[in-house]
SEPA-305447 format. One record per residue (C-alpha): residue number from 1; x, y, z. Coordinates in steps of 0.25 Angstrom, whole numbers, plus 2048, in hexadecimal, padded with zeros to 3 digits. Layout:
# SEPA-305447
- k,px,py,pz
- NUM,X,Y,Z
...
***
This chain:
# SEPA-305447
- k,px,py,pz
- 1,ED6,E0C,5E1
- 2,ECA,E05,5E4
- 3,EC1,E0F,5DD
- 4,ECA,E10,5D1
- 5,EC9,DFF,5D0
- 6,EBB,E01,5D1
- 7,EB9,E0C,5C7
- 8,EC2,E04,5BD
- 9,EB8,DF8,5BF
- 10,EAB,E01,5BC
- 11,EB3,E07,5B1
- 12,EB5,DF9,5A9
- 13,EA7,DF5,5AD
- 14,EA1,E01,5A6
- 15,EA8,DFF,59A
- 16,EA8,DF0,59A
- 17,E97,DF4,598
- 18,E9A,E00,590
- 19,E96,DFD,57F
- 20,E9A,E04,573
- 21,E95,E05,566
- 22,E9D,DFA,561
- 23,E9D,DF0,56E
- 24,E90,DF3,573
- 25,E8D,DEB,581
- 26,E85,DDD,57C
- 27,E77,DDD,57F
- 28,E6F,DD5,58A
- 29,E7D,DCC,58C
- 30,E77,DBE,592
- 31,E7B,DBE,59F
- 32,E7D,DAF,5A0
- 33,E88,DB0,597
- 34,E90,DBB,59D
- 35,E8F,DB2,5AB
- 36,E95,DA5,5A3
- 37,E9F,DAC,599
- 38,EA5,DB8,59F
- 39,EAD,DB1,5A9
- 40,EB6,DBD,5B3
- 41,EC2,DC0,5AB
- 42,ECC,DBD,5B6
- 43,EC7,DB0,5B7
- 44,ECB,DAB,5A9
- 45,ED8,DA8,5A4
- 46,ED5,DB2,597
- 47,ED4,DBC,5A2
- 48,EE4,DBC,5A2
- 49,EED,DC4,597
- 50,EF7,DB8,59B
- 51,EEE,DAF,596
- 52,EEC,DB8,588
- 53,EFA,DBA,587
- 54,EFF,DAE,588
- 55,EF5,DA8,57F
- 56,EFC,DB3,574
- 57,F0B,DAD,577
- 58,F08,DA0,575
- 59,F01,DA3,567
- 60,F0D,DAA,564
- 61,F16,DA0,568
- 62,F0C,D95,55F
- 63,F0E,D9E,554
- 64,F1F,D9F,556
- 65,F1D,D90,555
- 66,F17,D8F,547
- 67,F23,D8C,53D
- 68,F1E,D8B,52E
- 69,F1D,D7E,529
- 70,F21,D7D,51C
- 71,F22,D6F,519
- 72,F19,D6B,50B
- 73,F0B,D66,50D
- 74,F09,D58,50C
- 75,EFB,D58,50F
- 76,EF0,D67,50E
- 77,EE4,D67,513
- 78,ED9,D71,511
- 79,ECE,D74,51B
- 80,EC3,D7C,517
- 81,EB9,D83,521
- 82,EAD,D85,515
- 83,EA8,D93,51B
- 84,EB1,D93,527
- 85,EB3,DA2,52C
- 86,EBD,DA8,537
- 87,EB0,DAA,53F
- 88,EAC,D9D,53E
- 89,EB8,D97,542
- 90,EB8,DA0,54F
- 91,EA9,D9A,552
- 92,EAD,D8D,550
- 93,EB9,D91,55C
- 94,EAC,D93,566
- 95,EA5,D88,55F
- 96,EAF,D7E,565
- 97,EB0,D84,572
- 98,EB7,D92,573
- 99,EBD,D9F,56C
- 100,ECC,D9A,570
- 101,EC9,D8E,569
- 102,ED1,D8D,55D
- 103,ECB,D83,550
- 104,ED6,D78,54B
- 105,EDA,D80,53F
- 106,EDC,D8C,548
- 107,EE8,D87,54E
- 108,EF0,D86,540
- 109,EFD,D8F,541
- 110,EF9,D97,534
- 111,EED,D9D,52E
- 112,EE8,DAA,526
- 113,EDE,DAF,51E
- 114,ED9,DAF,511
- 115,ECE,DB8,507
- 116,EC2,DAD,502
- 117,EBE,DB7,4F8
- 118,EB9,DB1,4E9
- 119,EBD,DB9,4DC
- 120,EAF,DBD,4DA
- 121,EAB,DBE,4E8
- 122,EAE,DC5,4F7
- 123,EA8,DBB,4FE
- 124,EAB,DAC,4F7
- 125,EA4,D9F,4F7
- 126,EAC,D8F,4FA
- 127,EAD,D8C,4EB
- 128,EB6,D99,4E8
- 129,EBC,D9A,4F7
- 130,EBF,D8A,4F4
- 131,EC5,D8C,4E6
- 132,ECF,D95,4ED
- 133,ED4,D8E,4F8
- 134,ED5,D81,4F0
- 135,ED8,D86,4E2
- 136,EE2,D94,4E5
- 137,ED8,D9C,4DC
- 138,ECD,DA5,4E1
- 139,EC0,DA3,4D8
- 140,EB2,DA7,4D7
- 141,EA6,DA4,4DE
- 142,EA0,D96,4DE
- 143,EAE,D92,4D4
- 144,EB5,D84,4D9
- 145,EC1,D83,4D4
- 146,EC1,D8D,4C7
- 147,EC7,D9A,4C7
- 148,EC0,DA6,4C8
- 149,EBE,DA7,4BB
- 150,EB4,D9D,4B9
- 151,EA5,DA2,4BE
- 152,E9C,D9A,4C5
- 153,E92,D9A,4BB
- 154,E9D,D96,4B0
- 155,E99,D88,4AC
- 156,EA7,D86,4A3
- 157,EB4,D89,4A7
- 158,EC4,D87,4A3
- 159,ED0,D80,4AA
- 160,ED7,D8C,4AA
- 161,ECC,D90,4B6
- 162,ECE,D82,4BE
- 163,ED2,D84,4CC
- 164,ED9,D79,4D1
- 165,EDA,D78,4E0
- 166,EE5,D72,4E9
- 167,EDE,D65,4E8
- 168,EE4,D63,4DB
- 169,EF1,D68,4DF
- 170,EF2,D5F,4E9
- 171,EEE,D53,4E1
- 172,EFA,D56,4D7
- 173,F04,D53,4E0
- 174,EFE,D46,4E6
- 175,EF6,D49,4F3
- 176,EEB,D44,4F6
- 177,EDE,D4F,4F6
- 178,ED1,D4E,4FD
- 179,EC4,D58,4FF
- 180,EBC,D58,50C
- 181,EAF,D5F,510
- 182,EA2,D60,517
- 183,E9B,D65,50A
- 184,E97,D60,4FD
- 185,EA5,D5C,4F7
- 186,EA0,D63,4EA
- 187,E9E,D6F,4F2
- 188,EA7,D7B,4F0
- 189,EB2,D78,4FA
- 190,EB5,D6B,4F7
- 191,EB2,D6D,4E7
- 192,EBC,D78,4E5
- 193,EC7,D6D,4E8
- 194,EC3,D63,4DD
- 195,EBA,D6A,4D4
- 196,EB8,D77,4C8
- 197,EAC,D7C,4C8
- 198,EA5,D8A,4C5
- 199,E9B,D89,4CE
- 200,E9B,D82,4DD
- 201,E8D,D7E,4DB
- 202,E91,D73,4CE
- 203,E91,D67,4D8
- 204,E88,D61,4D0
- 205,E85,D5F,4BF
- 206,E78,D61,4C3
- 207,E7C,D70,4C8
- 208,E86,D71,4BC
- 209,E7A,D6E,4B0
- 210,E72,D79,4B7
- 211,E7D,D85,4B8
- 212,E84,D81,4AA
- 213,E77,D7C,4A2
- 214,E78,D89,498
- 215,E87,D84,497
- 216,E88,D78,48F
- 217,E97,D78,48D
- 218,E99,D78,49C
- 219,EA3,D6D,4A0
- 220,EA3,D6F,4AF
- 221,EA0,D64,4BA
- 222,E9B,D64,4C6
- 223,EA2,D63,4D1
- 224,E9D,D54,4D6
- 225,EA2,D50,4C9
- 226,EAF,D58,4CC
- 227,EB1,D50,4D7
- 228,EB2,D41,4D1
- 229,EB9,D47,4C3
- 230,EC2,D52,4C4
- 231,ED0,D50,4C8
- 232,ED2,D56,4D4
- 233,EC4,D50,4DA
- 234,ECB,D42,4D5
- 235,ED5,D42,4DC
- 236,ECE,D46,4EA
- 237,ED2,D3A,4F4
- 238,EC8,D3F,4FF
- 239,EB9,D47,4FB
- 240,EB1,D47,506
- 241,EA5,D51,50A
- 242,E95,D50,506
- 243,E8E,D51,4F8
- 244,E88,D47,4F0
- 245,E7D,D50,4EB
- 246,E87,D53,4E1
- 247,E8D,D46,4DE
- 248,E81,D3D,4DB
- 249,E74,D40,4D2
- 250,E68,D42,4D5
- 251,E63,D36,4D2
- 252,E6C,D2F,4DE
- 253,E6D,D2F,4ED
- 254,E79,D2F,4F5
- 255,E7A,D28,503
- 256,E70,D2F,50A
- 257,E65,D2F,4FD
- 258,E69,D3D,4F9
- 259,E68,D3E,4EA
- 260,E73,D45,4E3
- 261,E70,D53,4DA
- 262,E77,D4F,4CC
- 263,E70,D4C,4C1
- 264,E7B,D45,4B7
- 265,E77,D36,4BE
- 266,E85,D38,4C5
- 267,E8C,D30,4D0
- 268,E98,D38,4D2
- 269,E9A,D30,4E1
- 270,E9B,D23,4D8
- 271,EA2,D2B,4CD
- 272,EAD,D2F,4D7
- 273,EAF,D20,4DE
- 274,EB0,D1C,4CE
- 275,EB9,D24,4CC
- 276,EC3,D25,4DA
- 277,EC3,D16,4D9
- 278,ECB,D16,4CD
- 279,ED7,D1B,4D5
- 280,ED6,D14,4E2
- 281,ECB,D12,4EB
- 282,EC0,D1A,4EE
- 283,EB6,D1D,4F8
- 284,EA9,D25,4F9
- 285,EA2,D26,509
- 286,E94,D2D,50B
- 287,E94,D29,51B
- 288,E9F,D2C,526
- 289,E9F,D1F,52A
- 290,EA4,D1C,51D
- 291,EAF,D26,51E
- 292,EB1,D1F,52E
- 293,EB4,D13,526
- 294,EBC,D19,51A
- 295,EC9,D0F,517
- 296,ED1,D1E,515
- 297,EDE,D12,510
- 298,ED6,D0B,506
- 299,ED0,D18,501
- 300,ED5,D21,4F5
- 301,ECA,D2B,4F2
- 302,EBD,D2D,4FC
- 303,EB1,D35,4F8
- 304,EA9,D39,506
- 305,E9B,D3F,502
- 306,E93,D3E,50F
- 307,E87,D47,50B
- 308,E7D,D4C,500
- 309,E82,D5A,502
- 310,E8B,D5F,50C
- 311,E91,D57,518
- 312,E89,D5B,524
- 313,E8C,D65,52F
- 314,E92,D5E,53B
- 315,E89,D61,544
- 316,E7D,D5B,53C
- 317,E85,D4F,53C
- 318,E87,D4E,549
- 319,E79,D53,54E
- 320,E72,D48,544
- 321,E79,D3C,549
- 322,E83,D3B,53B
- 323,E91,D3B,541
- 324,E90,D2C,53D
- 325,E8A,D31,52E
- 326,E93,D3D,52B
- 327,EA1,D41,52B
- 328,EA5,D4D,533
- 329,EB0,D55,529
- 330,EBB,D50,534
- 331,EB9,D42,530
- 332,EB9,D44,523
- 333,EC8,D4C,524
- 334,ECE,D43,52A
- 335,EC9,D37,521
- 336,ECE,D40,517
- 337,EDC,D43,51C
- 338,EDD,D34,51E
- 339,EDA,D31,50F
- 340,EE4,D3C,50B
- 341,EEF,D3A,513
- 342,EF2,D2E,50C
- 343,EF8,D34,501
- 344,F08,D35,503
- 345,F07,D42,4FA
- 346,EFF,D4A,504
- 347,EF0,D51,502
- 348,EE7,D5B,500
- 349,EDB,D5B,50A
- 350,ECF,D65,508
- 351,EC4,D65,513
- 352,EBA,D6C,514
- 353,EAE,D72,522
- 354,EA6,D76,517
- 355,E9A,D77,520
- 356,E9F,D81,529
- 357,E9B,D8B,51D
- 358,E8D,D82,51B
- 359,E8A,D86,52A
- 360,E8D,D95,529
- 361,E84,D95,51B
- 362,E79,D91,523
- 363,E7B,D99,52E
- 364,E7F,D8D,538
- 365,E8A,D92,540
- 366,E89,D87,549
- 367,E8C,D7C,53F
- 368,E95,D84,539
- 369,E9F,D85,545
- 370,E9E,D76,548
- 371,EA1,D74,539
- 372,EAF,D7E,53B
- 373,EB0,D75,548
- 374,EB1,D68,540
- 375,EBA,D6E,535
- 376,EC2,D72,53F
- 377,EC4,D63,546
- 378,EC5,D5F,538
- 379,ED2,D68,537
- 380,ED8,D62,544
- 381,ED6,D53,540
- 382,EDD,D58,531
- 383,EE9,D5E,53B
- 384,EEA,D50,543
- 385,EEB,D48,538
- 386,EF7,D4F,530
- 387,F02,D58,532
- 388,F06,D64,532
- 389,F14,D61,52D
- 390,F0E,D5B,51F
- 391,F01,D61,51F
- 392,EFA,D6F,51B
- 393,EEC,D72,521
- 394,EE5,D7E,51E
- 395,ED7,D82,524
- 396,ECF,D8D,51E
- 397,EC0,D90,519
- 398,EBB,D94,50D
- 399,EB5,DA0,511
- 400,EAD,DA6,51C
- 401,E9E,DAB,520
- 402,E97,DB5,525
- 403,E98,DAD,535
- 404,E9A,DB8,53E
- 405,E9F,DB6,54E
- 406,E9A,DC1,556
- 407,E94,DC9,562
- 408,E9C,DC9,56F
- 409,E99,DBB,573
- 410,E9D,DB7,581
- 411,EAA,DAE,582
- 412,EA6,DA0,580
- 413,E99,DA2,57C
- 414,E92,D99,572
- 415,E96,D9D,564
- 416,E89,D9A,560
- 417,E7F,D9F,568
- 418,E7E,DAF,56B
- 419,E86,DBA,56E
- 420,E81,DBA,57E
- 421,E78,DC8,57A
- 422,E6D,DCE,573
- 423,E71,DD9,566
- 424,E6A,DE4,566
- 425,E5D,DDF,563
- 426,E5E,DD9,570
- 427,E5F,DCB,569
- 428,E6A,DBF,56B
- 429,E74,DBD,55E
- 430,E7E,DB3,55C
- 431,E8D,DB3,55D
- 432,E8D,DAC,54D
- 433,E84,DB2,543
- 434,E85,DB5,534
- 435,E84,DBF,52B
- 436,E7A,DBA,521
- 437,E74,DAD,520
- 438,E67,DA5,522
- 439,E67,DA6,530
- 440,E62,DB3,52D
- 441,E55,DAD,52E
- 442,E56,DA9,53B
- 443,E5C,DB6,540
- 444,E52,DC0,53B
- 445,E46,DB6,53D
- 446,E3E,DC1,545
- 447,E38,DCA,53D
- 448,E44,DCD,537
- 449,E4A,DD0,546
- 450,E55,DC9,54A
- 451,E52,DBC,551
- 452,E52,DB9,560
- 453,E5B,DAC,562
- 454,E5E,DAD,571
- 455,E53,D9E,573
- 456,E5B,D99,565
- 457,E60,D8A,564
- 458,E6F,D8D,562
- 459,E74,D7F,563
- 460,E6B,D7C,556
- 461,E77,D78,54A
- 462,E6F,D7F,53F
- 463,E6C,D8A,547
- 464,E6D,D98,53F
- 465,E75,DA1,542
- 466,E71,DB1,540
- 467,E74,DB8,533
- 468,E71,DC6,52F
- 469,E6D,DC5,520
- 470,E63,DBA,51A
- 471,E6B,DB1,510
- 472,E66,DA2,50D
- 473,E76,D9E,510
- 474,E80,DA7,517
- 475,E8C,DAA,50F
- 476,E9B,DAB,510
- 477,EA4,DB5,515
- 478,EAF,DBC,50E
- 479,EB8,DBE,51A
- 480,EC7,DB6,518
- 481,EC9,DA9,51F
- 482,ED3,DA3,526
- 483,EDB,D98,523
- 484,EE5,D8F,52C
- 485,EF0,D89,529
- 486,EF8,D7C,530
- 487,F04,D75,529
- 488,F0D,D77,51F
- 489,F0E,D87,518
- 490,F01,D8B,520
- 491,F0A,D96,524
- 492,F05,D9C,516
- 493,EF6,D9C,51A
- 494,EF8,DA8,524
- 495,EF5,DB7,51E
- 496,EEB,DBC,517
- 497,EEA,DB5,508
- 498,EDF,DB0,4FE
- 499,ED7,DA5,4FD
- 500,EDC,D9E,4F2
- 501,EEB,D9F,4F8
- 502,EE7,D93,500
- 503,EEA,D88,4F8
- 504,EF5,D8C,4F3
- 505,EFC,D8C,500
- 506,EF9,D80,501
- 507,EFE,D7D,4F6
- 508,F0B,D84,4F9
- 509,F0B,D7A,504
- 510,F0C,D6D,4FF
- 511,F11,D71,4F4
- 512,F05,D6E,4E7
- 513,EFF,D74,4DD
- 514,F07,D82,4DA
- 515,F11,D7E,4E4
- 516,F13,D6F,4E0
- 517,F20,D6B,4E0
- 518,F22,D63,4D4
- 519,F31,D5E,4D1
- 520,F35,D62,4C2
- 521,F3A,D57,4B9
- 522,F44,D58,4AF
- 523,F44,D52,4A0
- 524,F54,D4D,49A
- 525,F56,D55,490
- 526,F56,D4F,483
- 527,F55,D51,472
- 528,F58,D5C,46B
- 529,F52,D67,475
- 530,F5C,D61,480
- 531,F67,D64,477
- 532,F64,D71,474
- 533,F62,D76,482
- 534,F72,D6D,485
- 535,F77,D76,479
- 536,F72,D82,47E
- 537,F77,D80,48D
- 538,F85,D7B,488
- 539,F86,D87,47F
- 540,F82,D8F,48B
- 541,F8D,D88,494
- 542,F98,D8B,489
- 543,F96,D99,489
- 544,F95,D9A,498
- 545,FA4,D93,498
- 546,FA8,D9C,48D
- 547,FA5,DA9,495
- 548,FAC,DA4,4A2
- 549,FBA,D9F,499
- 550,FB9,DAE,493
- 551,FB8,DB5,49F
- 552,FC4,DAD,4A8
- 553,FCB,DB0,49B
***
């Protein structure tokens, strides 16, 4: 019996060790991390199937549990992970501490996943991806609220191809609406749910006179401009993010002595407060300390613009001293919410962690988890503050990118560092890398050899992170992305469904745009048509009663 156990022991071992042409045995495994991580089985609580299984009833029991809520929408909010993939959610899990870690919005009872795909493209950008999910129509590359019929070199369009997005649906039937982000607020996110334009890159007349020069008919504005003047943008309680490149000319300086890029002598920050102020009181902040101090009850409509360009990445803030200079995007949604909830009707909230996509361009997977992980507390302040009785929240991104998570790492291993062993050039690789994407540079720095990065300074912020192909800007992927759901009707965000169905579900649940529930009046009838339809009715009646005395007859 002895030999037999002993046998069975050798036996396991020698295929433990044993590789395959498609699980090869890792190469030169650091030994230090095969002492710290690989704890003996039998001594975790892991190690037990009880453990496993039990974990399984009680998921089961959660989700006997979920009742569907079907109660109308007071109040939608809209979160928006710009670039946010389902890999770089999981990263963001070991980011904050552990792979059974689970981000705020994971815990909502429903969620799915939808195609990102644009009309003319497999892989899409945030301006047709946006157009989408605010609007309910699919588009093309680069278009911001148009249909796909419009090109983005067309410098004249119709009504017919105007994409309103649920912004406006909302502000018909009375609620409050307010835009959010860590970008430019003319950026393609935030744009798509105020502004029309061709082209995501018209943020400024300057921009507009150069592609439409040859086109003297054009009547198109830029997007800035869309901000003060159109009629969804006017009606926008809360704008808060970066940009005043766009909103000042060049000939003036914002807070911090940038000058502005339009070249019409404009002031569309003045223009805006000139504007606001003639339908309650408005209020425009450069400096969190001003928005510390923001009298939220004493304010109707607040414009927040706290950069030149986009809103800094978190950890610069924090790193250079400006938490005091800078808010991060959870103080800005919950100033936000506060503005809006003051409506009786209800709002609309968008928000946008558009810097997560910014971070992966670059190849910055570091930034780009600690910007997932502040969208994420972001999301749980939205969830404190409201109900789930009354109010809708839906959590989703844009699109995704080519972010990979790979390699064998050891359990509890630090997500951005290496794998723990070499390829099979006998060099380290990381657990994050990317498929294309300046950090090409760095990776292939040898002679065109891949680059040895064992001595590298992985706690670095701007560190990047390898990628195979050279590109100036790593792009986006065309894999679906999830979306979560929490409140009233996100039972209907689970399956498998198109992009542009979002909005209107949330539509469907409280009950605007397609799905307002408008009450229909009725006129007295009166003059000589009114007589007409009596004299037809009575002659009706009288035949009915004609019939009825024949037949008993």
């Amino acid at each position: 019996m002895v030999t037999l156990k002993y046998f069975s022991v050798l036996l396991f071992i020698a295929l433990a060790n044993t590789e395959d042409e498609f699980h090869p045995k890792p190469n030169n495994v650091d030994p230090a991390l095969e002492i710290t991580n690989i704890k003996p089985i039998h001594k975790t609580i892991e190690g037990h199937n009880l453990y496993w299984t039990e974990h399984a009833q009680r998921y089961i029991e959660d989700q006997l549990k979920l009742t569907k809520n079907t109660n109308k929408a007071k109040n939608v909010i809209m979160f928006l992970g710009d670039g946010m993939s389902i890999s770089t959610v999981a990263a963001t899990r070991m980011y904050l501490g552990g792979e059974e870690l689970s981000l705020s919005f994971e815990k909502f009872p429903h969620y799915g996943l939808v195609k990102p795909y644009c009309v003319d493209r497999q892989v899409p950008d945030s301006a047709c991806t946006a157009t989408a999910f605010l609007g309910g129509a699919k588009n093309n590359y680069r278009g911001i609220g148009v249909t796909a019929n419009v090109s983005s070199s067309q410098c004249n369009y119709s009504d017919e191809d105007v994409v309103h997005s649920i912004v406006k649906w909302a502000q018909d039937e009375g609620k409050a609406t307010g835009v959010v982000t860590t970008t430019r607020i003319t950026h393609a996110t935030p744009a798509s749910a105020y502004a029309h334009s061709p082209h995501r890159d018209w943020e400024n007349n300057a921009v507009i006179s150069s592609a439409c020069r040859n086109d003297p008919n054009s009547q198109i504005k830029d997007i800035a401009h869309q901000l003060v003047y159109n009629e969804e943008a006017k009606k926008l309680r809360v704008i808060m993010g970066g940009g005043t490149r766009h909103m000042l000319n060049n000939t003036m300086q914002n807070d911090e002595g940038r000058y502005g890029e339009r070249t019409d002598g404009r002031n569309l920050i003045e223009e805006w407060l000139e504007e606001r102020n003639k339908e309650g009181k408005a209020v425009y902040i450069s400096h969190k300390q001003q928005l510390d101090e923001l009298d939220v009850d004493k304010t109707d409509f607040l414009l927040g613009l706290f950069e030149h360009d986009h809103c800094m990445y978190r950890l610069d803030v924090l790193n250079n001293g400006l938490q005091n200079q800078e808010p991060l995007l959870t103080l800005m949604t919950e100033t936000a919410i506060k503005m809006l909830q003051k409506e009786e009707n209800g709002f609309f909230l968008l928000v946008e962690g558009g810097r997560i996509d910014h971070a992966h361009h670059s190849n910055y997977a570091r930034k780009s988890l600690d910007e997932t992980a502040e969208f994420s507390r972001a999301i749980e302040l939205a969830k404190l503050m409201t109900s789930d009785e009354d109010t809708l929240i839906v959590v989703t991104s844009d699109h995704s990118h080519v972010f990979t998570y790979s390699g064998y790492p050891y359990r509890h291993d630090d997500v951005l560092k290496t794998t723990g062993y070499t390829a099979d050039d006998d060099l380290r690789f990381e657990t994050l890398s990317y498929a294309n994407g300046p950090g090409y540079n760095r990776t292939y720095a040898n002679e065109g050899n891949r680059s040895d990065i064992i001595n590298d300074d992985f706690t670095h912020v701007s560190r990047r992170y390898s990628a195979m192909v050279p590109l100036s800007s790593e792009t986006h992927g065309g894999e679906d992305i999830a979306v979560y759901g929490s409140g009233p009707w996100s039972h209907l965000f689970q399956g498998s469904y198109e992009q542009s169905d979002i909005p209107l579900v949330m539509a469907y649940a409280a009950k605007i745009g397609p799905y307002a529930e408008r009450v229909e009046t009725t006129t007295p009838c009166t003059g000589s048509d009114c007589d007409s339809a009596n004299g037809v009715f009575v002659t009706f009646a009288l035949l009915i009663i004609s019939l009825i005395v024949v037949y008993f007859t």
